[in-house]
N, C-alpha and C positions, 0 to 999 in steps of 0.2 A: 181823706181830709177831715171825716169827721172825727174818726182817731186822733187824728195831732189836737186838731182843737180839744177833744178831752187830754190830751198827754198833755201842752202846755199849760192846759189849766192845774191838772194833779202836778206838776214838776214844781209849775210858781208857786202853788200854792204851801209848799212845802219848804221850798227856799226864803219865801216872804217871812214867813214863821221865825227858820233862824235866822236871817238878817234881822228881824228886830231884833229880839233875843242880843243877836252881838252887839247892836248898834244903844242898848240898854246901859252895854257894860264896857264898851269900845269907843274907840275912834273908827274913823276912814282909814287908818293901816288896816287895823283888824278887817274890817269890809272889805276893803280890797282884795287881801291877802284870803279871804274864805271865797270872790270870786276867783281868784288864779286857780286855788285849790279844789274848789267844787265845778267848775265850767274849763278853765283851760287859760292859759295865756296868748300871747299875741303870737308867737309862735306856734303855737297847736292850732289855733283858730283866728288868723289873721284879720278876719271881719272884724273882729272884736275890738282892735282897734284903728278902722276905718271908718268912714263915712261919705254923705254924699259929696261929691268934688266936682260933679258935673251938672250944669241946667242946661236942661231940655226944654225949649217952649214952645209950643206952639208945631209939635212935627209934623208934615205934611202927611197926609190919610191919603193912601194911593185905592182910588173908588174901582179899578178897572181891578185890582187885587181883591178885594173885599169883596167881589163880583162874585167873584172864582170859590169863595169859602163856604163851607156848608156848616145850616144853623142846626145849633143843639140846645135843643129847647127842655131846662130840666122846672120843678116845682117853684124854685127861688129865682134863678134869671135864666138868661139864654146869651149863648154867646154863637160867633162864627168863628170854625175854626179850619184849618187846609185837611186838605186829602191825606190821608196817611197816618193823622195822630189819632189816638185812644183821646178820648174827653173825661174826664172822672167829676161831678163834683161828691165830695161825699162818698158817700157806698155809690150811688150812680155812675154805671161806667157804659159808654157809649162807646161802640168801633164800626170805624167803617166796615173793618175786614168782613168777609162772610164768615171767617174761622178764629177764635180767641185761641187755639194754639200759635197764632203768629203776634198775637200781645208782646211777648217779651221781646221780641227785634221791633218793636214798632214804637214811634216817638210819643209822646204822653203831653197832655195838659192837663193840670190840676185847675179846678175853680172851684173857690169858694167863699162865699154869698151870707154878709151880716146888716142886719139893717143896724140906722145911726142910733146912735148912742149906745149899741153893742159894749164896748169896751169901756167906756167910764160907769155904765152900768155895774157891768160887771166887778170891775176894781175902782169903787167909789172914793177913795181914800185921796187915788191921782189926779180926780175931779176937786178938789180941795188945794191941791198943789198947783194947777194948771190946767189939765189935760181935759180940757174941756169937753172934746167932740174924739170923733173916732180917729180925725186926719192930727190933729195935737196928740192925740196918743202915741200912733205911729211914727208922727215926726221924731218925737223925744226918743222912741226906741231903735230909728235909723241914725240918728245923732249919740246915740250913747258908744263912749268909749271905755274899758275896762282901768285905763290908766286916770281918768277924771271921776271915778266914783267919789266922794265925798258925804253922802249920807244914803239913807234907808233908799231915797227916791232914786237915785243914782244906780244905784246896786240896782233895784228894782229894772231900772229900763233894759241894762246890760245883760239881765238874765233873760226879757223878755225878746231882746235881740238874738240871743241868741237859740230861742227858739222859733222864733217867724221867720228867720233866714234861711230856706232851704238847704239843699245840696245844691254846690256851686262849680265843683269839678275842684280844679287848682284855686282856691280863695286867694293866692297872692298876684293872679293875674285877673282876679274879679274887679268892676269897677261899682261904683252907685254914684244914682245920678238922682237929682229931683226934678219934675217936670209937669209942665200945665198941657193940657190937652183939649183944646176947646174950654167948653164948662166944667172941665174935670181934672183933676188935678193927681200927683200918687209921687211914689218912687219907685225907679225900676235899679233891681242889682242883677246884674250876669256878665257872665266871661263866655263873651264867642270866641277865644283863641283856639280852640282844641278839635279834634276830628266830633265830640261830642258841644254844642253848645246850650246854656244854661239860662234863663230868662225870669226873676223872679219878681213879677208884679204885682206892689199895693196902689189901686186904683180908690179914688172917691168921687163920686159923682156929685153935681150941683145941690143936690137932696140930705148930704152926707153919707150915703149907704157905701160901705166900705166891699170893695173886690178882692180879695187875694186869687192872682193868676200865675201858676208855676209852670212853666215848660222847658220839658227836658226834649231837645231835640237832636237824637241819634243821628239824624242822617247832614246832619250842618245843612240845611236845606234857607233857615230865615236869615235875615239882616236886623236892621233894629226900626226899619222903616216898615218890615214887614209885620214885625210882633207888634208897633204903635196898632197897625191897621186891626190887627186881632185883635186889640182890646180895646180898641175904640168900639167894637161891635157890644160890648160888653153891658147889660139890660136887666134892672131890676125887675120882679114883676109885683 
């Protein structure tokens, strides 16, 4: 995870560059037309243009499930998560197994842990436009569609979409939903149709501190009441 997070910072930060550039001496074809070309169309990468179509309020936390989860307590937060998954955040990788030759059959959680104002921090420019806090950052980039670009910011979201949106399996059978969870609020995208299912959570807590939770589960073992419950466990420190 801490790879990606340096890769979509060097990716954006290179795209941001020439969408000004274009956006100096163009319109929104042009913009556009350099997303198709440099990221992909809605055929190569169907998320791109999708968005949330589903609210989730308020899902019930099954506590007798949560029971059963064992906690992985790393430097930044701690989460609970079931028997059988690898826990990664970062370079930190936790297994239950007693042997890391059976890593690669075994089901995987990503977490990973930014305090508030992480992202307008970081891209000041979107703090100017809107994007106030960590959860308006996100929004705008689960809301970005490659076919509504129409200036620099637009562009800007679509490319940032489509780097925070993991692997998804079949992205034309994926869904995104947005969703309140107690005090905390996020969006979750994934496709459980497949012998493989996919679960890819931005979590914010009452605090602002933003979670990214990705789980890739081999064995189709969760539901979607069961992944709420795993990330309700989910604790800044």
């Amino acid at each position: 995870m801490k790879d990606k997070t340096s890769k979509f910072i060097t990716i954006a930060a290179f795209l941001i560059i020439a969408i000004t550039l274009l956006a100096l001496f163009a319109g929104p074809a042009l913009l556009k037309s350099y997303i198709l070309i440099g990221i992909g169309n809605c055929q190569k990468i169907p998320i791109l243009c999708m968005k949330p179509a589903e609210e989730i309020n308020d899902p019930e936390v099954n506590n007798a499930y949560a029971s059963e989860l064992l906690l992985y307590d790393f430097p930044k937060m701690s989460i609970r998560a079931p028997k059988g998954f690898d826990v990664v955040q970062e370079l930190i990788k936790k297994s239950p197994h007693k042997k890391w030759k059976r890593k690669e059959n075994a089901s995987v959680i990503y977490v990973l842990y930014q305090p508030k104002g992480f992202f307008i921090n970081l891209y000041p420019q979107e703090k100017k436009k809107g994007a106030t806090d960590n959860y308006e950052f996100i929004r705008r980039a689960m809301y970005a569609e490659v076919n509504q670009v129409k200036n620099i910011s637009d562009a800007f979201f679509v490319i940032m979409k489509s780097i925070f949106i993991p692997d998804l399996g079949d992205q034309k059978m994926a869904k995104m939903a947005k969703f309140t969870l107690g005090d905390r609020k996020g969006f979750l995208n994934y496709n459980s149709t497949g012998g493989v299912k996919y679960y890819d959570c931005n979590l914010f807590d009452k605090d602002g501190n933003f979670f990214a939770i990705y789980i890739k589960d081999k064995s189709a073992l969760l539901d979607l009441g069961k992944v709420f419950t795993i990330i309700s466990t989910a604790k800044a420190k």
